[in-house]
N, C-alpha and C positions, 0 to 999 in steps of 0.2 A: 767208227765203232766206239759203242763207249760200254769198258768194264767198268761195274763196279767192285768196289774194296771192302771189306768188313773190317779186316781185321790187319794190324802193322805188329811185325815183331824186329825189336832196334836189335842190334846185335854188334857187341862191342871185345874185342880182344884186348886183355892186358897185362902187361908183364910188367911187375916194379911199378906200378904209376900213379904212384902214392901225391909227387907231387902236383900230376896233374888233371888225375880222374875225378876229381871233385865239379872242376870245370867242365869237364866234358860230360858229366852226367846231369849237370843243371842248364846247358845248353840245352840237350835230347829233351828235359822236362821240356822246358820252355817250348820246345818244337812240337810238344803230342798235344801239348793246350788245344790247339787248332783244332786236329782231328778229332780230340776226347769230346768235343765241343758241338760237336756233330755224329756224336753216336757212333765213333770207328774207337775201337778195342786197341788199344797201346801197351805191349808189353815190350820190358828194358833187362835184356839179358847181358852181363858181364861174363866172360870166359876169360878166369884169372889162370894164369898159365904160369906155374911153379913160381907163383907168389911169395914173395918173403918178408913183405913190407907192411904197409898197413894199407895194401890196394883192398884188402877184402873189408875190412872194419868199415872203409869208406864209401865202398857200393849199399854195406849195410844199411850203413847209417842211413843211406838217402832213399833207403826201400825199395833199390832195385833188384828184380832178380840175377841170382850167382849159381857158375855154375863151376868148380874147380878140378883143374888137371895139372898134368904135370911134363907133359909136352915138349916144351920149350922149342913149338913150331907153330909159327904163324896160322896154316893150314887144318892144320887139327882144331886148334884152339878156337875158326871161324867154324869150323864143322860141327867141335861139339856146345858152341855157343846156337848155333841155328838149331844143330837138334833138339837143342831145351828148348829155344823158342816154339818150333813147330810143336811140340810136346803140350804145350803150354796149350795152343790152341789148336787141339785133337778136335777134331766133329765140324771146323771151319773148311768149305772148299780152297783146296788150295787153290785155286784159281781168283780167290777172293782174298787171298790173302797177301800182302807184300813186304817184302823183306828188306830192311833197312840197314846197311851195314855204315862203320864207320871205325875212327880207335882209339881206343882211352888217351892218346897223348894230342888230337884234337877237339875243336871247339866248332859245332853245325851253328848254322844261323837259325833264328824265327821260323823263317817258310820253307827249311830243310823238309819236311814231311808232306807242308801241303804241296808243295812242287812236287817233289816223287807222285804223290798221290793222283796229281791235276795229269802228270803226263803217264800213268799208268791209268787213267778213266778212257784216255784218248787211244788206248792200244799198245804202250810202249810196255813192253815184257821186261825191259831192262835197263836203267837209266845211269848211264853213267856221268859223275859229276866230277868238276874240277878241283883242285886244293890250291892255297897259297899257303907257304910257309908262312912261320911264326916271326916279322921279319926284323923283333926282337934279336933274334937270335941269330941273325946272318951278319956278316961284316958288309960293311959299303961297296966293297967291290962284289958281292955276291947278289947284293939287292941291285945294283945296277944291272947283273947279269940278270937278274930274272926277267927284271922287265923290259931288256930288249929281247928274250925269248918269249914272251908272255901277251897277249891282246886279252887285256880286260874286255868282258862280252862273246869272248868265242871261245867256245867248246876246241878244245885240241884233239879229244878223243881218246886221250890218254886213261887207260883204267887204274882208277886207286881206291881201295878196299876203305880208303877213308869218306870215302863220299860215292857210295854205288848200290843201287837200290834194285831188285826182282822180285818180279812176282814166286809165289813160293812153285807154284805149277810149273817154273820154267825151271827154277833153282831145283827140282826133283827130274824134270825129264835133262837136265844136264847131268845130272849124276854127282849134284852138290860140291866142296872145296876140298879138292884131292891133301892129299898130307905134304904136301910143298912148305920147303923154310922160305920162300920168296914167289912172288906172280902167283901167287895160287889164287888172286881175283883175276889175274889176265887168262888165266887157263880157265878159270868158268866162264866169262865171257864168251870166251873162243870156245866152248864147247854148246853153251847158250844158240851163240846164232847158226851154230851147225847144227843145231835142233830145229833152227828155223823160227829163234826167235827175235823180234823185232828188240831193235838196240836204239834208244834215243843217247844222242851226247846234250849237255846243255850247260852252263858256268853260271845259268841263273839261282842259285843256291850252293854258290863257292863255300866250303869249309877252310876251315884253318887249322894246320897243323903242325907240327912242332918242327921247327930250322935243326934240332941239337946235330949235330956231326957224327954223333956216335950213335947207331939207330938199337931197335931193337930184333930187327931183319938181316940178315947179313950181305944182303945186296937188297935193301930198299931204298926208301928217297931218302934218308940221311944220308948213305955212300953217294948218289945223286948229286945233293947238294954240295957235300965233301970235295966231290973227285970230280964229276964232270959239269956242273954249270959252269963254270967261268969258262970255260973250254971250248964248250958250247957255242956260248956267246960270243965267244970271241971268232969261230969261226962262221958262224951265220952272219956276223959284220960284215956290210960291204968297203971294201978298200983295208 
């Protein structure tokens, strides 16, 4: 089956991330090239979430659309960044439309958009993509950890709000991003395919996200990185 797409709305959460939403919005640029390039509509929503820095001055500056709250929950701040986006493009079938998430303290690749795109023509409602830490920011025992947990090229299946792509028709019949401080992409997800929608996984358009230790989640992959990789790793070693 092949749907097509009209229309992509990116959707970015950020709290404090003054030093690194600069990067992560000229990444997203560089990813709608593609599709603006072929007549698909790209709107760039930031949901700055009790902001105090100069995250907003810096979505500004680079003319993408902002939407601001005062939250300081992950969950909301994806919910009311989507419902700007959806807003945005009122009179598009949602079925035609696909919803780009990711977060201001990551960095998408080039074919971040056209890969969602390529495997939402094919039928996939919902695409979930892989992350590699920033591996700047990990100590040697922590990057050795990753990659004896980690096969470059295979999808784990693991859902991360940094790199996970729906159609807007399935992101509405799931009942959108509940007000959770943590998983609130694993819980739509999980509400997604008990709607019955098809789930692709794929590590062909890995993001990069930030290693720091101290997240802005209170049980996200900074606590992750923090507390369980080396653990991890150390018990999936054999001998």
């Amino acid at each position: 089956m092949t749907t097509s797409i009209d229309a992509i709305g990116v959707v970015i959460p950020a709290h404090n991330e003054q030093e690194l939403l600069a990067a992560c919005l000229q990444a997203v640029e560089i990813a709608a090239l593609a599709p603006r390039r072929r007549g698909i509509r790209v709107d760039i929503v930031v949901a700055l979430d009790a902001c105090d820095d100069a995250s907003a001055d810096i979505a500004d500056g680079l003319g993408v659309h902002t939407v601001a709250l005062d939250a300081r929950c992950v969950g909301i701040a994806r919910q009311e960044g989507t419902r700007a986006a959806l807003a945005r493009l009122h009179g598009t079938d949602p079925a035609r439309v696909w919803l780009a998430h990711t977060d201001g303290d990551s960095v998408v690749p080039p074919n971040w958009l056209s890969h969602q795109l390529r495997l939402g023509r094919r039928g996939a409602d919902v695409v979930i993509g892989t992350v590699r830490p920033d591996f700047r920011d990990l100590s040697e025992a922590q990057q050795d950890a990753w990659w004896r947990t980690h096969t470059p090229g295979v999808a784990n299946g693991h859902v991360h709000g940094a790199n996970l792509g729906i159609r807007a028709s399935t992101f509405l019949a799931a009942g959108g991003f509940t007000a959770a401080p943590v998983h609130e992409d694993v819980l739509l997800v999980e509400a997604a395919r008990a709607a019955g929608a098809k789930a692709v996984a794929s590590d062909a358009a890995w993001v990069r996200t930030s290693g720091r230790s101290v997240g802005r989640a209170p049980d996200g992959y900074a606590r992750y990185l923090r507390d369980d990789l080396i653990p991890l790793a150390e018990s999936t070693t054999p001998g």
